[in-house]
Each structure stands twice: as C-alpha cells, then as structure tokens.
C-alpha positions in Angstrom: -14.7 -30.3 -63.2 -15.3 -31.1 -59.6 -13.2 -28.8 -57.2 -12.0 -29.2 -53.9 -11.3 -26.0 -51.4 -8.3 -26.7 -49.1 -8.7 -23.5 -46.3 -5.5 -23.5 -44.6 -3.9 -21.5 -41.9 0.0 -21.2 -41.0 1.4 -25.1 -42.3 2.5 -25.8 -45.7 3.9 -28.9 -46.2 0.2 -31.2 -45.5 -1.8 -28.9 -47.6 0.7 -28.4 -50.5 1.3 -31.9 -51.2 -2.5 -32.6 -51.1 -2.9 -30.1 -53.5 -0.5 -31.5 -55.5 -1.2 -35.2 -55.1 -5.0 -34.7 -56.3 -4.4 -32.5 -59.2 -1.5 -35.1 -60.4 -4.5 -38.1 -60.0 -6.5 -37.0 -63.3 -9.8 -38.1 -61.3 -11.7 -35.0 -62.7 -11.3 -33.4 -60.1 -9.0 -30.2 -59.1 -7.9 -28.6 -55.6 -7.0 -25.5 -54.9 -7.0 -23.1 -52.0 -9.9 -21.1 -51.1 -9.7 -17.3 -51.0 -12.6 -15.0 -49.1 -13.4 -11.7 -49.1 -17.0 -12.0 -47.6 -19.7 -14.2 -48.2 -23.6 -13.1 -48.3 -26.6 -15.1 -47.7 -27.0 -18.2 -50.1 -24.2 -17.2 -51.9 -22.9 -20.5 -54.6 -19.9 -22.2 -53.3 -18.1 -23.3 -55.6 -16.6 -26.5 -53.9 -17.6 -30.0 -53.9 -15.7 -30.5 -50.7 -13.8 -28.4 -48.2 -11.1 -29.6 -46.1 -11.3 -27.2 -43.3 -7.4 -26.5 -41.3 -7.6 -23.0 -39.5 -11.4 -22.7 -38.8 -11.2 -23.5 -35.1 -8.8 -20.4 -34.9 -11.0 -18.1 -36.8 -14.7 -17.5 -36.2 -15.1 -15.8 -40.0 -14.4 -19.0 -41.5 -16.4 -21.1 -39.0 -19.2 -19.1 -40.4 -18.2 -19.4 -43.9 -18.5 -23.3 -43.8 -21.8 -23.7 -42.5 -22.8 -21.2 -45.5 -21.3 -23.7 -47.7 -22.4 -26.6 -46.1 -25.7 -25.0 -46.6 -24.9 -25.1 -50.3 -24.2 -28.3 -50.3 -20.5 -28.0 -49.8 -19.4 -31.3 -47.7 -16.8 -29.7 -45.3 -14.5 -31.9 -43.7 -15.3 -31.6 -40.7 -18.9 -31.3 -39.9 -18.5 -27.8 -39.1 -22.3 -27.8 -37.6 -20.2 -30.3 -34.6 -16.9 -29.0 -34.1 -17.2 -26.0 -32.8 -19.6 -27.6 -30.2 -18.0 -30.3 -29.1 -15.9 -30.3 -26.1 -13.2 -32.7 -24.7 -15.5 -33.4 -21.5 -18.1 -34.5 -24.3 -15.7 -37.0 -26.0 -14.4 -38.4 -22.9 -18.1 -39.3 -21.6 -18.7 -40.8 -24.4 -16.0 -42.8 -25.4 -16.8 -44.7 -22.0 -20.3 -44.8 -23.2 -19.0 -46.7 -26.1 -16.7 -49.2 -23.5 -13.3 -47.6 -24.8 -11.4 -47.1 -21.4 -10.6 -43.3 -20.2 -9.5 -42.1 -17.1 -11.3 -40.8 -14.8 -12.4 -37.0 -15.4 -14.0 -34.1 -14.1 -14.6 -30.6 -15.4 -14.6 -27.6 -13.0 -16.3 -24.0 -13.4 -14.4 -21.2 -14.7 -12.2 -19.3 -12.7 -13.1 -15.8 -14.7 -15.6 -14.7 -17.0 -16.8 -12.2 -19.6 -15.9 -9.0 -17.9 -20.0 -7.6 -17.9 -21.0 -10.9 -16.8 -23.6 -10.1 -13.8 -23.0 -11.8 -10.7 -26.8 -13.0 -10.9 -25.2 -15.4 -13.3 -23.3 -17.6 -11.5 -25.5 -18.0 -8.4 -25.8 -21.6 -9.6 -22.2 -22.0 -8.4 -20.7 -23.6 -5.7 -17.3 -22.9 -4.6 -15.2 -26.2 -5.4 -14.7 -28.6 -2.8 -10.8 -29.5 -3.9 -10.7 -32.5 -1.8 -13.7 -33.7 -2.7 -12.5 -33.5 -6.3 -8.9 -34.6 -6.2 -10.6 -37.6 -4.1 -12.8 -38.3 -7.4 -9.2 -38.8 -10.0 -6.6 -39.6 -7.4 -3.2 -38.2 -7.1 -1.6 -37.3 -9.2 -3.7 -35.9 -11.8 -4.0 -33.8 -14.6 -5.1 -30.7 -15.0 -5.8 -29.6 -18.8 -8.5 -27.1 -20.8 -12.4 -28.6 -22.3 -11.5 -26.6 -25.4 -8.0 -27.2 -27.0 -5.1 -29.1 -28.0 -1.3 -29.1 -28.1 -0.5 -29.2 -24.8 -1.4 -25.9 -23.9 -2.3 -25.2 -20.5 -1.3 -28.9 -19.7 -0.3 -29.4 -15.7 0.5 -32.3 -13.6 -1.1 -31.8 -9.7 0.8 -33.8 -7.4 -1.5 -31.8 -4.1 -4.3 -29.4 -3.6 -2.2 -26.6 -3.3 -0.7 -26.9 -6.8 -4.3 -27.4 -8.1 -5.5 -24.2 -6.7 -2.6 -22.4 -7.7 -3.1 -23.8 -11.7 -6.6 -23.2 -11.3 -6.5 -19.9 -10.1 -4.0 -19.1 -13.2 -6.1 -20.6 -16.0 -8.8 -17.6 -16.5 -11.5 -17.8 -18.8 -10.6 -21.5 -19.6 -12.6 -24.2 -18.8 -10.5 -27.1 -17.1 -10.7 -30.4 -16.2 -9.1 -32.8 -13.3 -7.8 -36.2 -15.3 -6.4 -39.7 -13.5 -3.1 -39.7 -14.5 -1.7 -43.0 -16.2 1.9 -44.0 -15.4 2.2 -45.1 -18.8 4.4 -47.8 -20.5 3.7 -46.6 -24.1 2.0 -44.5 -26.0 0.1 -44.2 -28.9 -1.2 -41.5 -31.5 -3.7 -43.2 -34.0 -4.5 -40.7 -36.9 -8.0 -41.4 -38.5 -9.1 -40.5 -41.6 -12.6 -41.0 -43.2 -13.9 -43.2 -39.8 -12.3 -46.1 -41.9 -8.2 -45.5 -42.7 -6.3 -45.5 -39.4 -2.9 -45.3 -38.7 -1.2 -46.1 -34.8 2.3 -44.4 -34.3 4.4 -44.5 -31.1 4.4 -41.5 -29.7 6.6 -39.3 -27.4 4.9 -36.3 -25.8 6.8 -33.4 -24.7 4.8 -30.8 -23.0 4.9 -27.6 -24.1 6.2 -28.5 -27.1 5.6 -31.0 -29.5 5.7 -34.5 -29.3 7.5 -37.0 -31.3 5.9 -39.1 -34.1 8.3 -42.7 -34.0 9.3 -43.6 -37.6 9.7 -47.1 -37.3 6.2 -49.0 -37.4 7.5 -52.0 -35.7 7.8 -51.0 -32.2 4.5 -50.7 -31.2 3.2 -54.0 -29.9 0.8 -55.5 -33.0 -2.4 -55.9 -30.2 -2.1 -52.5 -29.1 -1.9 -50.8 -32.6 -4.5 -52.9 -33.4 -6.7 -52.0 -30.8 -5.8 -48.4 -31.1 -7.5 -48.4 -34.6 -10.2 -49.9 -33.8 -11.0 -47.7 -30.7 -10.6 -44.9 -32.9 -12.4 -46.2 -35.9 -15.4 -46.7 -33.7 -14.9 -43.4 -32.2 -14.8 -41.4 -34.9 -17.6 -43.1 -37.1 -20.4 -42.2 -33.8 -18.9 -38.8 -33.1 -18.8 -37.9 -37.0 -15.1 -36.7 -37.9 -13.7 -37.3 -41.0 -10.5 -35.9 -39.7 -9.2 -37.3 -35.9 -6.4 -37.9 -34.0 -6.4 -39.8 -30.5 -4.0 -40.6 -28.4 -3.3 -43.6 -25.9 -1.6 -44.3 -22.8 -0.8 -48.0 -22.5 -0.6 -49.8 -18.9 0.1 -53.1 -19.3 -2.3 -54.9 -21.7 -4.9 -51.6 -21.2 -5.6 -48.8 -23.5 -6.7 -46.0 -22.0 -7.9 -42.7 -24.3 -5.8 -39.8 -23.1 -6.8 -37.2 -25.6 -9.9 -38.0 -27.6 -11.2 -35.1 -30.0 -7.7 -33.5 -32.3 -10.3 -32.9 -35.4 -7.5 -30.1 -37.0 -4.7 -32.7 -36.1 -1.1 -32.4 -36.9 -0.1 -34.0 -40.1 2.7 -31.6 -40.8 6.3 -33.5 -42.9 8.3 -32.1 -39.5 6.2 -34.2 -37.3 5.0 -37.0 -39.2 8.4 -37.3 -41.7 9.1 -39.9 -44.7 7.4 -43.0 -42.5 4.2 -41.3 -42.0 3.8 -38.2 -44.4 3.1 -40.1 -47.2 0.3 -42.2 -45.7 -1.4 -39.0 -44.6 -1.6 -37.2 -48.1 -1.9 -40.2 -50.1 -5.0 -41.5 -47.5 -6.7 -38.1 -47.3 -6.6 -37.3 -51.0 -8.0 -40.4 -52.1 -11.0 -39.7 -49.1 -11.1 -36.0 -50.4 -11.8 -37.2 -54.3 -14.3 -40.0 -53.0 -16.4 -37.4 -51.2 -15.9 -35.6 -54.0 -17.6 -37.8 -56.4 -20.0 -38.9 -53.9 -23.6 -36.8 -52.9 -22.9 -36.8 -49.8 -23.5 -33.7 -47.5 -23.0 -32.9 -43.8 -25.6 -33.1 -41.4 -27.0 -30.1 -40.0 -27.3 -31.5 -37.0 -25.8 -34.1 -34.3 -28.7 -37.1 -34.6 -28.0 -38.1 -31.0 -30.8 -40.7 -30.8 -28.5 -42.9 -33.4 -25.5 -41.6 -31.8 -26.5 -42.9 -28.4 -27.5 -46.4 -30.0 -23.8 -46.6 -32.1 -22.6 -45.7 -28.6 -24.3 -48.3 -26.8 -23.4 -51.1 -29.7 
C-alpha cells in the first residue's frame, strides 16, 4: 500500500483530520505520521509523499527531506526551494510576472554571527535612510526577508522610528515596504498550483488575523483575481502548499505577503466555512501525488522559471 508521511510540529487539528480523511478514502493508500530517530546515507524512505509542517523550524528535518527526496520521496514542498527562498525573492518576481507589489527594498543586517571578521562586511555601506525611505514613501513598512506571522512587523511613519526598529531587529534581515491604505483584504490559500481559495481577511499584528466565514463579502473580481494571481504564482515558484495575501485599493490588487509555504490552515483560524475545504482539497492533492511518479526537482530550473515569469 502507498503511504503518505504527515511531519508535523505543534497544530493538531489540520494534520489529524488529514490523517483521517485519507485513510477513510479506501484509495490504497494510508497516512500516518512520521517518526525519526536518525537517518544515514541512502537510507529507504518509506513514503510516497511527505507533507512537510515544522521543517522551516527545524534544520534536522530539513535535512531529512532532501534525503527522502533523494529517494524518491515527493515532499510537499520542494524542500531543495524552501529553505532558499526569501520574501525579497518572491516579491521581485511576482512583479516580474506583472502581479502588482509595493514597492520594496531590503537592507543589510544590523548584527552578525559573533566571529564574523570585520574584513567581511567591507562591501558595506552605511544606509543612507533618506535615500531609502525616499525609495517606498511614508509611511512604510518595515518587516524580516525570512518569516511570517507578523513577527517583527513595524509601521515607520519617519526616519527616526526606522532607525530605532532597525537598530532593534539583530541578526534579521529586513526590508522597507510602501504601505497600502487598504480597502480590503485578501488571503488566497493555494494548494497543488491549481485549487485556490480567496478569504477576507482581517490582520491583527502581533497576533493572528481573522479568516471571514462568510464567502460572499469579498467582491467576485477581486477573489477572482486573487486566485489567479496566486495560481500563477505558485505554479513558476513551485509550491504545492502557499498562502498570499492582498491588499485591495480600489479596483487594484496589490501582493502584500507573497511566500507562507507552511501556511495556517488550523480549525481555530480557518473554522466550519473553510476547514473543510482545506483537508478535503489537500487530501485529494496528497493521494494524486501519491499515485503519480512524480518527484521534486533537485534544483530551481530558473531558465523556465524566468520564461513562465515573463509569460
């Protein structure tokens, strides 16, 4: 029988009910969750697919699924791109591809490795804060490359409140992000490049946002658009797995956050309107792959990904 690996890390509602929801399919094939104690060179992996939740918070497992990639494992997602991709990335080229983004800049770190050698950084310049701020307007955003959930999220309303986030943020890598005075907003999960889903959405930073239940109070043209924005997006960059967000100004959809590849798809956020889309969608994508020969690619092919881009 074909078996697929769920590895999760701290939610149980999502990973449960998938579990549940394939095994009560009678496709021939089972799910379970995956438990590691080591893994040596070439070892078998005993999974057809791997849904991968809690990799991007542990480097042992990121290691772990490029072994079973290796053994021809599919692991959802590529986990030969995710761990190298960075917001900046998606944001350049999601205006390659013509979706609109605000305009964005990404800074030099504020602190380092502690034995880093001063030799190393001679390539940098001290920022010119007016220079920047000039480049995303006021107000802006200031939020991490590498991240998600809000954290380390800050709205700049003058160069003194930059420097002072700035000079707080460490080892992080930030950027400086137009801010959009939005009149909605929109979180559009993706699953499988081809199943998307738009939801109204009410951030809260530093803390998380609300997922609207009721379908209907998004504007039709915008939820449309909003999928197939991220439908695009998602089939050039390579995830399986996505969430992007919108900000709405007037007829415009602007991508706000572009690359949530371990996205939240917990029953407290999503609840009855959306929950049920979410397993039922990534179960059925889980057997397919399943059945399928498909395998991830070792490697980003950025000749074709420049040419989807470019489409």
């Amino acid at each position: 029988m074909l078996k697929i690996g769920i590895l999760r890390g701290r939610e149980n509602s999502f990973p449960e009910a998938l579990i549940a929801t394939i095994n009560s399919m009678n496709e021939g094939v089972e799910a379970e969750w995956i438990g590691l104690g080591g893994t040596a060179m070439g070892e078998p992996c005993p999974y057809r697919v791997i849904l991968d939740r809690i990799s991007h918070e542990v480097p042992y497992y990121q290691v772990y699924l490029k072994q079973a990639s290796l053994q021809g494992t599919y692991v959802i997602n590529n986990p030969f791109w995710v761990h190298v991709d960075d917001k900046f990335l998606g944001y350049s080229l999601a205006e390659k591809m013509g979706i609109p983004v605000p305009r964005t800049s990404v800074l030099p770190n504020k602190e380092y490795i502690d034995d880093i050698n001063a030799q190393s950084l001679r390539n940098l310049w001290p920022i010119d804060w007016e220079f920047r701020l000039q480049q995303v307007g006021l107000p802006c955003i200031m939020k991490p490359a590498f991240g998600g959930g809000w954290k380390n999220v800050h709205k700049i309303t003058s160069i003194e409140e930059a420097i002072k986030h700035y000079e707080e943020s460490g080892q992080l890598t930030m950027m400086l992000q137009e801010f959009i005075e939005w009149d909605d907003y929109i979180r559009c999960l993706c699953i499988g490049a081809k199943h998307a889903r738009s939801i109204r959405y009410i951030p809260r930073p530093h803390g998380m946002g609300e997922y609207v239940q009721d379908l209907s109070v998004l504007n039709p043209k915008h939820a449309k658009l909003a999928e197939e924005y991220s439908i695009r997006f998602n089939k050039v960059i390579g995830y399986d797995m996505n969430a992007m967000e919108f900000a709405i100004k007037g007829d415009k959809l602007y991508a706000i956050d572009i690359t949530n590849y371990v996205c939240d798809m917990d029953y407290k956020s999503l609840r009855d309107a959306h929950f049920g889309w979410a397993v039922h969608t990534m179960s059925k994508f889980l057997i397919d792959k399943a059945k399928s020969k498909q395998h991830n690619k070792p490697c980003a092919n950025w000749e074709a990904l420049m040419a989807k881009a470019s489409r």
